[in-house]
Backbone as a chain_set.jsonl record, in Angstrom:
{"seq": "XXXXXXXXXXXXXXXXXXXXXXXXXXXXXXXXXXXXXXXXXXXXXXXXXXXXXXXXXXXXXXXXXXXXXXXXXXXXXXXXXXXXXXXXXXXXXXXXXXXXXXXXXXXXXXXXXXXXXXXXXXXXXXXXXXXXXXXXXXXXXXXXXXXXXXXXXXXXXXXXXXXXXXXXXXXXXXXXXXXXXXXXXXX", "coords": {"N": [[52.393, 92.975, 144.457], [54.571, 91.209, 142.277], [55.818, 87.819, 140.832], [57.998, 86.117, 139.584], [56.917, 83.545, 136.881], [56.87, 80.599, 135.175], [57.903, 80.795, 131.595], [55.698, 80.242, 129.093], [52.033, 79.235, 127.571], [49.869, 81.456, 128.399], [47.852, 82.949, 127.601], [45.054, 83.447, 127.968], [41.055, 83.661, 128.294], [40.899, 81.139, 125.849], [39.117, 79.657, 122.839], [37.45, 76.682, 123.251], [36.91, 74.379, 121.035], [35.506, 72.441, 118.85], [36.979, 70.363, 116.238], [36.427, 69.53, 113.43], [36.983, 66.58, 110.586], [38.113, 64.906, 107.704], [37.613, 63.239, 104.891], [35.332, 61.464, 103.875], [32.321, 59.231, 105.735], [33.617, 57.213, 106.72], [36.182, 57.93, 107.449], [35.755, 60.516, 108.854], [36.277, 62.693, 111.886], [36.984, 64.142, 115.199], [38.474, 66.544, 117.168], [39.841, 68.115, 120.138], [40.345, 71.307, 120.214], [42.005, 74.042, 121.798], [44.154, 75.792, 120.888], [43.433, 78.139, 119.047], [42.389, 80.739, 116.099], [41.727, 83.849, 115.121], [43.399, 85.302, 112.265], [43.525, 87.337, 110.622], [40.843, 89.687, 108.7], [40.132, 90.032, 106.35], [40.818, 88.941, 103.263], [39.143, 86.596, 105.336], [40.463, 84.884, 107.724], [42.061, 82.076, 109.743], [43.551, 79.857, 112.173], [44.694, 76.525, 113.051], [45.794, 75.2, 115.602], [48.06, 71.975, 116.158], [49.226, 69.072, 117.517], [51.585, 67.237, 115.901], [51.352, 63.968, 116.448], [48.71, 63.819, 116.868], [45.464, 61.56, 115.548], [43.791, 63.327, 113.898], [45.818, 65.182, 112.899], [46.885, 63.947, 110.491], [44.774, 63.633, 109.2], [43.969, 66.405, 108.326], [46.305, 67.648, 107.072], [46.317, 65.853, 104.894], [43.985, 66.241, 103.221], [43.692, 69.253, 103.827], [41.676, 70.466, 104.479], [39.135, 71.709, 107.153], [36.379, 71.882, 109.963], [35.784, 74.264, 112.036], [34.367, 74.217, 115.006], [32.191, 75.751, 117.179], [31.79, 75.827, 120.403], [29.421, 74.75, 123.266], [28.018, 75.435, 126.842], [25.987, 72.67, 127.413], [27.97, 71.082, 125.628], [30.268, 70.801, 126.83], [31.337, 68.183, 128.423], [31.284, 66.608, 125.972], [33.223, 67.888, 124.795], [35.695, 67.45, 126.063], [36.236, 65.027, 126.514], [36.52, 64.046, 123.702], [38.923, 65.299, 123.467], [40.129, 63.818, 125.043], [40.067, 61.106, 124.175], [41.414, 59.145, 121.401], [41.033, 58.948, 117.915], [41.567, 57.446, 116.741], [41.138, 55.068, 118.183], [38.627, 55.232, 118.405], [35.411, 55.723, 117.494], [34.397, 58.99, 117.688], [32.106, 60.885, 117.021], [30.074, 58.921, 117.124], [30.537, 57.942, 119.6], [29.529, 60.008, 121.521], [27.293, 60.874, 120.834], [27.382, 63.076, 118.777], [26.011, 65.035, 116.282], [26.484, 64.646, 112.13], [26.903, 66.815, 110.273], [26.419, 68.238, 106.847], [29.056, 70.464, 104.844], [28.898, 73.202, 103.367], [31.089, 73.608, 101.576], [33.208, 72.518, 101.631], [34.758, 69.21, 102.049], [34.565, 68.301, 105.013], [32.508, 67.436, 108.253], [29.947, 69.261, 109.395], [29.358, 69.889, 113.088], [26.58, 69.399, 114.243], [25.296, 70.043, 116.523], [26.513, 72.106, 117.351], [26.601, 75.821, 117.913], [27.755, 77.383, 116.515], [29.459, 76.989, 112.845], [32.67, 76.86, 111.338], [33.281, 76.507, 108.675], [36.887, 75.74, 106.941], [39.767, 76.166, 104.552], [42.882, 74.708, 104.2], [46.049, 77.087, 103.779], [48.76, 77.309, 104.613], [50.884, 75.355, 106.104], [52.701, 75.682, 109.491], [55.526, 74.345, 111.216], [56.237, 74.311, 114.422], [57.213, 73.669, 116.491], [56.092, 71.801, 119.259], [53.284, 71.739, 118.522], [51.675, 72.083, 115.034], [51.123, 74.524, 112.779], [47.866, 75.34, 111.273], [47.432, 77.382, 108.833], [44.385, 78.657, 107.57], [42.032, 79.735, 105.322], [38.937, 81.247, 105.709], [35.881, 79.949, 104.732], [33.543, 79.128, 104.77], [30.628, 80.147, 106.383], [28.686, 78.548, 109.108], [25.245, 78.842, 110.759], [23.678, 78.863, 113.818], [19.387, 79.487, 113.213], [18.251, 80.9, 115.2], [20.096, 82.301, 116.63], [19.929, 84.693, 115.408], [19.531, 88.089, 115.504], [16.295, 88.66, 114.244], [15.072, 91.146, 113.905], [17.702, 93.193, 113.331], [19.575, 91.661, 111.669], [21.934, 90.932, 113.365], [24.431, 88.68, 114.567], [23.692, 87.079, 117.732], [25.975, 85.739, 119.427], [26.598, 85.398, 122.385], [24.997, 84.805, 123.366], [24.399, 81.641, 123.224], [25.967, 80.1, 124.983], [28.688, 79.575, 125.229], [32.025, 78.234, 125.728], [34.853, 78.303, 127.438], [38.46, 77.795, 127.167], [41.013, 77.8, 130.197], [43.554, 77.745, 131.766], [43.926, 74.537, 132.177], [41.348, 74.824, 132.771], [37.715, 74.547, 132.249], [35.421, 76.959, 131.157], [32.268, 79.458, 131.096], [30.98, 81.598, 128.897], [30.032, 84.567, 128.286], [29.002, 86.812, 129.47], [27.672, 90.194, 129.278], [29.515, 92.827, 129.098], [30.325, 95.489, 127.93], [29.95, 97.109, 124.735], [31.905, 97.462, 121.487], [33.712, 99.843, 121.401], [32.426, 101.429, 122.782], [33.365, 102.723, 125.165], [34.276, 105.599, 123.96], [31.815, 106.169, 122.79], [29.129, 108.882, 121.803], [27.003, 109.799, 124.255]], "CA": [[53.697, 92.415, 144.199], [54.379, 90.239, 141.557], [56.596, 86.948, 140.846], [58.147, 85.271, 137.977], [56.069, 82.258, 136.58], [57.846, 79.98, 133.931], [57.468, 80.803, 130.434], [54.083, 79.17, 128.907], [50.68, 79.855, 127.205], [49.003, 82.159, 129.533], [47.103, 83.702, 126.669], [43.918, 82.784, 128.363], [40.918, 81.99, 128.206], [41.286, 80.551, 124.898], [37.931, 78.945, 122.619], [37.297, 75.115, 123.396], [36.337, 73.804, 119.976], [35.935, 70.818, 118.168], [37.361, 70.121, 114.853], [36.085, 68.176, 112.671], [37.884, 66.7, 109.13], [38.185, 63.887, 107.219], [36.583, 63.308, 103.363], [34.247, 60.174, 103.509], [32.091, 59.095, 106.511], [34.403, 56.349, 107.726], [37.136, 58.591, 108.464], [35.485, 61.42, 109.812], [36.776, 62.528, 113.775], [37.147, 64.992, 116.091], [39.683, 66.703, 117.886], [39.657, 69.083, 120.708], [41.467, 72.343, 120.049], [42.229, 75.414, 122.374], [44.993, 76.829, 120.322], [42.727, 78.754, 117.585], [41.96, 82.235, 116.464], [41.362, 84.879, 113.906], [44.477, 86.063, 112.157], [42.854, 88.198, 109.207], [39.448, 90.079, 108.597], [39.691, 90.539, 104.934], [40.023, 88.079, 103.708], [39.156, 86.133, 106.861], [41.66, 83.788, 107.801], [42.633, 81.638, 111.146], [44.492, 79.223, 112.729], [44.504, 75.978, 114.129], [47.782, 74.67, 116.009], [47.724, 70.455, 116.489], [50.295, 68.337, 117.508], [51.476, 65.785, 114.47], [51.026, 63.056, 116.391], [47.199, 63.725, 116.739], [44.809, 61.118, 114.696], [43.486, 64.548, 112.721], [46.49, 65.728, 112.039], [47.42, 63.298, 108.854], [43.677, 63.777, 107.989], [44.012, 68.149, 107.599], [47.048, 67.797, 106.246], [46.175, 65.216, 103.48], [42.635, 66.893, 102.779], [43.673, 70.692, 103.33], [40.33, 71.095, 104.941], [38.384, 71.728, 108.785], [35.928, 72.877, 110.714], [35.875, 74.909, 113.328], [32.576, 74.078, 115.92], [32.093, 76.682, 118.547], [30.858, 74.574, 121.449], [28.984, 75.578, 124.59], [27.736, 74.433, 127.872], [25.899, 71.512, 126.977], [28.822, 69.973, 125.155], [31.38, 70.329, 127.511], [31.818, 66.844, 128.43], [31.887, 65.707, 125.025], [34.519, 68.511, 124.386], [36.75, 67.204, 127.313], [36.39, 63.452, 126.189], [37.052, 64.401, 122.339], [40.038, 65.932, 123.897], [41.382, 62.162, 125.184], [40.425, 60.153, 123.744], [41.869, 58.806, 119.94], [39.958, 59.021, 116.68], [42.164, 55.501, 115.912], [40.381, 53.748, 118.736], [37.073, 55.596, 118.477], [34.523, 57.081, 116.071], [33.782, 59.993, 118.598], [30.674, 60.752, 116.773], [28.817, 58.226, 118.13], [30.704, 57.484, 120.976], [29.672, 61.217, 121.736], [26.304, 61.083, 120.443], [27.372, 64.217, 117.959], [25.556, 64.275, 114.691], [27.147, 65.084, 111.783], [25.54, 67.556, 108.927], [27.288, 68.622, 105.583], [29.434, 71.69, 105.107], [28.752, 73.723, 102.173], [32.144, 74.143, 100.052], [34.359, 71.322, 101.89], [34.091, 67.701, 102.483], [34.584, 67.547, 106.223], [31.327, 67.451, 108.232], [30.211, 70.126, 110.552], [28.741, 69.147, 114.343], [25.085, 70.275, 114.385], [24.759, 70.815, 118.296], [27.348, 73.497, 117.613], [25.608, 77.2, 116.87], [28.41, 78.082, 114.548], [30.572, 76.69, 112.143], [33.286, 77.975, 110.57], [34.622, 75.898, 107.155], [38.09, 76.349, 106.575], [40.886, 75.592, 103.736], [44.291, 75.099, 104.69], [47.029, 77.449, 102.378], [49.686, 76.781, 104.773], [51.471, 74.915, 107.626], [54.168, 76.435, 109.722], [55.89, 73.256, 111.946], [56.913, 75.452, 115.055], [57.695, 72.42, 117.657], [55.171, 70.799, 119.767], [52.295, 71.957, 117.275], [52.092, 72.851, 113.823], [49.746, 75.369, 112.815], [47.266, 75.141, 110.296], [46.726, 78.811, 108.433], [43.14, 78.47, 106.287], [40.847, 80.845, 104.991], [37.325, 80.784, 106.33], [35.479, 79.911, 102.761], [31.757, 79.526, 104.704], [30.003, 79.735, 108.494], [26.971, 78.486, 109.167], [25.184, 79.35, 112.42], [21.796, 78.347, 114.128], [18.699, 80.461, 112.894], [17.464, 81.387, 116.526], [21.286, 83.142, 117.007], [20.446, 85.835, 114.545], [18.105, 88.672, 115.645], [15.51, 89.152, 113.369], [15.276, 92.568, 113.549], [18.828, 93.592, 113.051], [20.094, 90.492, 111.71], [22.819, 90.606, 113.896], [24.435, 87.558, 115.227], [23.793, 87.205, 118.913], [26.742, 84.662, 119.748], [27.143, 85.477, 123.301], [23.26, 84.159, 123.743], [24.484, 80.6, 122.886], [26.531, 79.897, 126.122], [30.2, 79.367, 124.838], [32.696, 77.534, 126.709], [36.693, 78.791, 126.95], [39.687, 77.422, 128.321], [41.842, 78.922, 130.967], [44.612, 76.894, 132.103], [43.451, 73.6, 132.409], [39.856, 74.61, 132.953], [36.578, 74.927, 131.046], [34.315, 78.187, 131.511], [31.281, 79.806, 130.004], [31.385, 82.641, 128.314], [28.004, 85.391, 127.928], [27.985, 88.315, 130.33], [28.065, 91.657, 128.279], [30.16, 93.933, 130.259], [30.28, 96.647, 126.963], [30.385, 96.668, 123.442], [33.194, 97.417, 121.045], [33.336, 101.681, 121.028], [31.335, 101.742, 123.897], [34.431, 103.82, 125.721], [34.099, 106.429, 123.322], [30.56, 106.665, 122.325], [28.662, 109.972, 122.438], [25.528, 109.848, 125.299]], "C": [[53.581, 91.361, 143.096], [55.673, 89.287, 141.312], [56.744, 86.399, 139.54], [57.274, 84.064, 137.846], [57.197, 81.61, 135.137], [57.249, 80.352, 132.561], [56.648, 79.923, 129.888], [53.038, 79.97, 127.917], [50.129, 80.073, 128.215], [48.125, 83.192, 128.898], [45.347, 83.489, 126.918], [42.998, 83.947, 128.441], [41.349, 82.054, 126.252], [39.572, 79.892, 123.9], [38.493, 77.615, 122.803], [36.32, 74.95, 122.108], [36.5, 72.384, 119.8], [36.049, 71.078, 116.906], [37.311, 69.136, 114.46], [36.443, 68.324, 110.764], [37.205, 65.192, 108.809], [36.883, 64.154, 106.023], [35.358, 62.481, 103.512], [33.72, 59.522, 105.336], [33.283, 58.012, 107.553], [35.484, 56.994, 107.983], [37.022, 60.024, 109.228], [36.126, 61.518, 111.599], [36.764, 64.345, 113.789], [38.108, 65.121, 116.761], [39.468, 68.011, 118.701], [40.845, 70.03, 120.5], [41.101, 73.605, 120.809], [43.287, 76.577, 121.644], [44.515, 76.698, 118.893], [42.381, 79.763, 117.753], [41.759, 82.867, 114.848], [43.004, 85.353, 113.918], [44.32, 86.875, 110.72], [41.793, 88.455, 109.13], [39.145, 89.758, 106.899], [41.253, 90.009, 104.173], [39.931, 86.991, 104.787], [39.908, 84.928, 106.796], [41.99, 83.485, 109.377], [43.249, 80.146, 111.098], [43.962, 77.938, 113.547], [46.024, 75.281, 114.698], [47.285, 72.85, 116.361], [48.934, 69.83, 116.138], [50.489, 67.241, 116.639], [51.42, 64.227, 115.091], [49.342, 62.794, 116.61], [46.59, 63.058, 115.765], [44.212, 62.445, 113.414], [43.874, 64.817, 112.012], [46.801, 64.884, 110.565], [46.59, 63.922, 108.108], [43.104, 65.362, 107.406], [44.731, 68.273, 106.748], [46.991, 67.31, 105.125], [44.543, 66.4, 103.074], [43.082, 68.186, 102.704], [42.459, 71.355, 103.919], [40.069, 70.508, 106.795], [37.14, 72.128, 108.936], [36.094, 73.207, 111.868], [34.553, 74.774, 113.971], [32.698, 74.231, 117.143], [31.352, 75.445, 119.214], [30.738, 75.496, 122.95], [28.903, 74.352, 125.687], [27.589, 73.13, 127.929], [26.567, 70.267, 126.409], [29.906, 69.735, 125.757], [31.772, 69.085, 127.927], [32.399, 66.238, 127.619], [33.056, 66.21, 124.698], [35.695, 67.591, 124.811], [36.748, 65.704, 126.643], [37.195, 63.569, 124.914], [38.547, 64.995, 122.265], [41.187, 65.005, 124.317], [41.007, 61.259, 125.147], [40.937, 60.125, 122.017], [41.292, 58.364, 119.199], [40.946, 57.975, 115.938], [41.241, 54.836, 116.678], [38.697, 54.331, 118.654], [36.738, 56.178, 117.958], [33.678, 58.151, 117.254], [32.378, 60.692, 118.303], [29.742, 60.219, 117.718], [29.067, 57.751, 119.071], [29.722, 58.805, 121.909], [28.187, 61.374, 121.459], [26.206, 62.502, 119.739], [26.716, 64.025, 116.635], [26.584, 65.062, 113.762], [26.317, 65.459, 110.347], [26.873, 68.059, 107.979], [27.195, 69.844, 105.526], [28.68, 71.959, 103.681], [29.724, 73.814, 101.221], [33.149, 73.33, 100.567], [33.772, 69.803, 101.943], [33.623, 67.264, 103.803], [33.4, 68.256, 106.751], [31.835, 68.684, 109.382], [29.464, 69.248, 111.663], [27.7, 69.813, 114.639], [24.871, 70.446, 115.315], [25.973, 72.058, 118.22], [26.764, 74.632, 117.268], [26.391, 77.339, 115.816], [29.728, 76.715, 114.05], [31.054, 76.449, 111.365], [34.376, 76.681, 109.45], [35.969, 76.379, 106.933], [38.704, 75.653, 105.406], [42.249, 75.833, 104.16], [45.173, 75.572, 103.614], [48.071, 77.327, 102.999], [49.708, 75.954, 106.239], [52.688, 75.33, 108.209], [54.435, 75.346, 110.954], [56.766, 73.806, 112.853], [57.519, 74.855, 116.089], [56.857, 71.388, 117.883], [54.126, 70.809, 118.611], [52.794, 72.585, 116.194], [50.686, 73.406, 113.583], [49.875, 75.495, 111.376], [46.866, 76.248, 109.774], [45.596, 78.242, 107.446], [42.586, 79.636, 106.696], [39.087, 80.267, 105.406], [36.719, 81.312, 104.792], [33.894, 79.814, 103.564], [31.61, 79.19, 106.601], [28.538, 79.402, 108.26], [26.833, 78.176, 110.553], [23.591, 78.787, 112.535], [21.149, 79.641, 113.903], [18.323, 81.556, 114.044], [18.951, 82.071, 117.295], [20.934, 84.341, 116.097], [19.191, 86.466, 114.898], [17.087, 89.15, 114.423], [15.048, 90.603, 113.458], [16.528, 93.274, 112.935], [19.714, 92.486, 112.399], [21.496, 90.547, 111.905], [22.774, 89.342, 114.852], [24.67, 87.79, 116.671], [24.955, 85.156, 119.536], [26.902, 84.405, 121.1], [25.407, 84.567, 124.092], [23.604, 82.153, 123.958], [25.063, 79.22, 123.957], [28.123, 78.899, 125.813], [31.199, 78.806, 125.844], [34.021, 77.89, 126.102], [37.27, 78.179, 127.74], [40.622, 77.95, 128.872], [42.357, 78.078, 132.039], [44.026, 75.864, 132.506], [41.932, 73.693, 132.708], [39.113, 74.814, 132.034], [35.83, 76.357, 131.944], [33.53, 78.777, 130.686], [31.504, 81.103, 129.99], [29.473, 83.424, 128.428], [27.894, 86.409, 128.723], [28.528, 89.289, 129.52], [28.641, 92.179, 129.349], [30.322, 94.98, 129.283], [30.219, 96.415, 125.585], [31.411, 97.509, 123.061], [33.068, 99.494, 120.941], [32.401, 102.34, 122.255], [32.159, 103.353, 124.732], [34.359, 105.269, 125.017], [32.335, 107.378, 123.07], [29.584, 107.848, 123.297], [27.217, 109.162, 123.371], [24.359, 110.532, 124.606]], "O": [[52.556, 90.685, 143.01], [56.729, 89.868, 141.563], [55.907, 86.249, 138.65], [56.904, 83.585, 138.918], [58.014, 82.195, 134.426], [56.035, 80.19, 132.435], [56.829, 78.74, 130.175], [53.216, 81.135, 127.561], [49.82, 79.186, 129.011], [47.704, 84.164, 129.524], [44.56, 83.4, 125.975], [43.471, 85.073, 128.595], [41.979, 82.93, 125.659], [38.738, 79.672, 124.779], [39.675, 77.336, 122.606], [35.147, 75.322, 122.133], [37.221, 71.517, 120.293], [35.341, 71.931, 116.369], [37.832, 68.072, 114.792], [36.338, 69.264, 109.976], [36.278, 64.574, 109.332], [35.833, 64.795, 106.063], [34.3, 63.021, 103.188], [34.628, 59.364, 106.151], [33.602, 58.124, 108.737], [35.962, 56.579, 109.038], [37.864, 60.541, 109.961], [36.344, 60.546, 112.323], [36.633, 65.269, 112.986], [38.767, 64.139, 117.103], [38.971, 68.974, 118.116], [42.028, 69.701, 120.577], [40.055, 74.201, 120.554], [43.26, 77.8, 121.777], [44.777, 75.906, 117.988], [42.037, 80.199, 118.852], [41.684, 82.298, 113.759], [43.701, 85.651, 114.888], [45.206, 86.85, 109.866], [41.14, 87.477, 109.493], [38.097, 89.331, 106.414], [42.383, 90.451, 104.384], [41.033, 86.502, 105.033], [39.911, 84.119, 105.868], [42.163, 84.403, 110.179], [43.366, 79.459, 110.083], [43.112, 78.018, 114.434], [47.051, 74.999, 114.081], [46.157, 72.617, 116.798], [49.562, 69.868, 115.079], [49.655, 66.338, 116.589], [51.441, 63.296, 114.286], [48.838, 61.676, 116.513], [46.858, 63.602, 114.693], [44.306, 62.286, 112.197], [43.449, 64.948, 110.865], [46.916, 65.576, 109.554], [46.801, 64.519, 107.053], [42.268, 65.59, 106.532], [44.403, 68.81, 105.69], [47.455, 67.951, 104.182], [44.749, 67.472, 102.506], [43.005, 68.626, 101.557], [42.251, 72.567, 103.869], [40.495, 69.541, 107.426], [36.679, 72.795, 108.01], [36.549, 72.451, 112.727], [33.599, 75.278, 113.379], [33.084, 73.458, 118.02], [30.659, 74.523, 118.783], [31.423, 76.361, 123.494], [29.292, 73.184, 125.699], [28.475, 72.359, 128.299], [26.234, 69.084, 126.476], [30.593, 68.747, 125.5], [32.966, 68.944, 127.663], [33.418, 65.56, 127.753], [33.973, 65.47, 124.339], [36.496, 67.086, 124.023], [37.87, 65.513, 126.175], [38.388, 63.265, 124.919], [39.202, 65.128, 121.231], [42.408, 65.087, 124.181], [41.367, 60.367, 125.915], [40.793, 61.184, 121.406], [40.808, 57.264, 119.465], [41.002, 57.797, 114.721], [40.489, 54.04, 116.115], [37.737, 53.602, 118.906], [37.293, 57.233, 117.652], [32.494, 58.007, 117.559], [31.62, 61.017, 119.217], [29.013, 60.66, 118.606], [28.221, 57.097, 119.681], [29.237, 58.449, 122.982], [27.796, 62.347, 122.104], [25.193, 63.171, 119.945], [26.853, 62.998, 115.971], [27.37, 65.894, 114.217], [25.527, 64.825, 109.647], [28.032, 68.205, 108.368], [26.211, 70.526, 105.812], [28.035, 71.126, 103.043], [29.396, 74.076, 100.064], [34.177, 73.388, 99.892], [32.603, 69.42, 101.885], [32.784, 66.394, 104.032], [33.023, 69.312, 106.243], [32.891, 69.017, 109.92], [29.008, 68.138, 111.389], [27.813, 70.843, 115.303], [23.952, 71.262, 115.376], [26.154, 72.823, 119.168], [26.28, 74.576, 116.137], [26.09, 77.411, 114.625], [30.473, 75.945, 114.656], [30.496, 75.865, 110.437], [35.53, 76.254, 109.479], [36.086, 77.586, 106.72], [38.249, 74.535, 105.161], [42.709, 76.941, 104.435], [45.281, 74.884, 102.599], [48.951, 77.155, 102.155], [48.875, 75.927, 107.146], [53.708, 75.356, 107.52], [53.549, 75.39, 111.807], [57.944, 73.93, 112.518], [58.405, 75.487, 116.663], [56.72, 70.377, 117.195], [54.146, 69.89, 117.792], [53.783, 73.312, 116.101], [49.579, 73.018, 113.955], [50.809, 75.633, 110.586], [45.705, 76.458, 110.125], [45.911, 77.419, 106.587], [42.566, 80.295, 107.735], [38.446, 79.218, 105.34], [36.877, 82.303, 104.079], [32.998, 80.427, 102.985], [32.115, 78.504, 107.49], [27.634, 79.819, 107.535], [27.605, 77.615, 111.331], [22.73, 78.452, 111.722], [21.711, 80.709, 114.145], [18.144, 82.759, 113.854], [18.885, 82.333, 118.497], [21.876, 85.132, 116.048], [18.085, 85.938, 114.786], [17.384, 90.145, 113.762], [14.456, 90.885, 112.416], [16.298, 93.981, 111.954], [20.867, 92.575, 112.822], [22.285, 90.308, 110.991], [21.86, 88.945, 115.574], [25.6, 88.514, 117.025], [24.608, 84.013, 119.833], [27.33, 83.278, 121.35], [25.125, 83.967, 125.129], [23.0, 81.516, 124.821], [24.828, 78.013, 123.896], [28.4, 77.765, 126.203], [30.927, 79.122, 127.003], [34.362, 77.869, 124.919], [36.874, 77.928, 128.878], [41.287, 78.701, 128.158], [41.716, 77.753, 133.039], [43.345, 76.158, 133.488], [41.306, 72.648, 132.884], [39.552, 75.233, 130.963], [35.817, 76.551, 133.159], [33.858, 78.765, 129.499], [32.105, 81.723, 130.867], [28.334, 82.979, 128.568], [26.815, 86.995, 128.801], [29.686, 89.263, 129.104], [28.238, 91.959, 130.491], [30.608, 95.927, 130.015], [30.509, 95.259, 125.276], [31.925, 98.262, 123.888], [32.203, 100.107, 120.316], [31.899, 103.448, 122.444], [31.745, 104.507, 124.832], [34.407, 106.18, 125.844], [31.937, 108.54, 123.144], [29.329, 107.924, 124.499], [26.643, 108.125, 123.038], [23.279, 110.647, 125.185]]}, "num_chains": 1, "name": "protein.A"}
């Protein structure tokens, strides 16, 4: 049987990232984001949604630039903190003990305990209510060495222990249950 529920994001789970902006070390921050995704392969392009009163938001919108930093087990805490507290009253860095390493083709830093992450440029903003979402092109990724099999140098992401959100919770991500064609593929 089933029952109405109120209209909502129930698009779950969702990635738990951190985003990190800003040009010059003293305004660097962090911001926790669940509403992000892929909305283009070619050329690759995604999304981040963030409410304008968020400390970040001035600093995407003036710069034009992000990253995206997959985050796993291990960082969940800091996720969840980075999530409330405010990059006015606190340099979450080092409240957070995150380091911070240089992107390749933007200014804003990436978060080196993250395996991947994904540089962006923002080409637009669409101001839809609560959030406004940030469309950029993914211009560079950089991933940990010990994610990529050396034989196949395919990236093993699911190895890394990923963390998603699903309605108010955190959860890890990693059991194979098939790959993509699997349904099909001859025996």
């Amino acid at each position: 049987m089933k029952t109405d529920f109120k209209p909502g994001t129930m698009i779950y789970p969702v990635p738990a990232v951190l985003v990190s902006c800003g040009e010059t070390e003293s305004e660097y921050n962090l911001v926790t984001i669940a509403w992000t995704g892929t909305i283009c392969t070619n050329p690759p392009m995604c999304y981040i949604s963030v409410r304008p009163e968020r400390h970040s938001y001035l600093i995407i919108k003036r710069t034009g630039e992000f990253v995206i930093n997959l985050t796993t087990i291990e960082m969940t805490k800091k996720v969840d903190w980075c999530g409330v507290r405010s990059g006015r009253d606190f340099n979450k860095f080092k409240e957070m003990n995150l380091t911070t390493g240089p992107s390749k083709l933007i200014s804003a830093p990436i978060v080196m305990e993250s395996p991947v992450n994904i540089e962006c440029r923002v080409f637009d903003i669409k101001e839809l209510g609560t959030h406004h979402m940030f469309l950029a092109e993914v211009v560079n990724i950089q991933v940990n060495e010990n994610l990529i099999n050396s034989n196949s140098g395919k990236l093993n992401i699911l190895d890394s222990g990923l963390i998603a959100y699903v309605h108010g919770n955190y959860c890890v991500m990693g059991k194979r249950i098939g790959t993509f064609g699997y349904s099909v593929a001859r025996k």
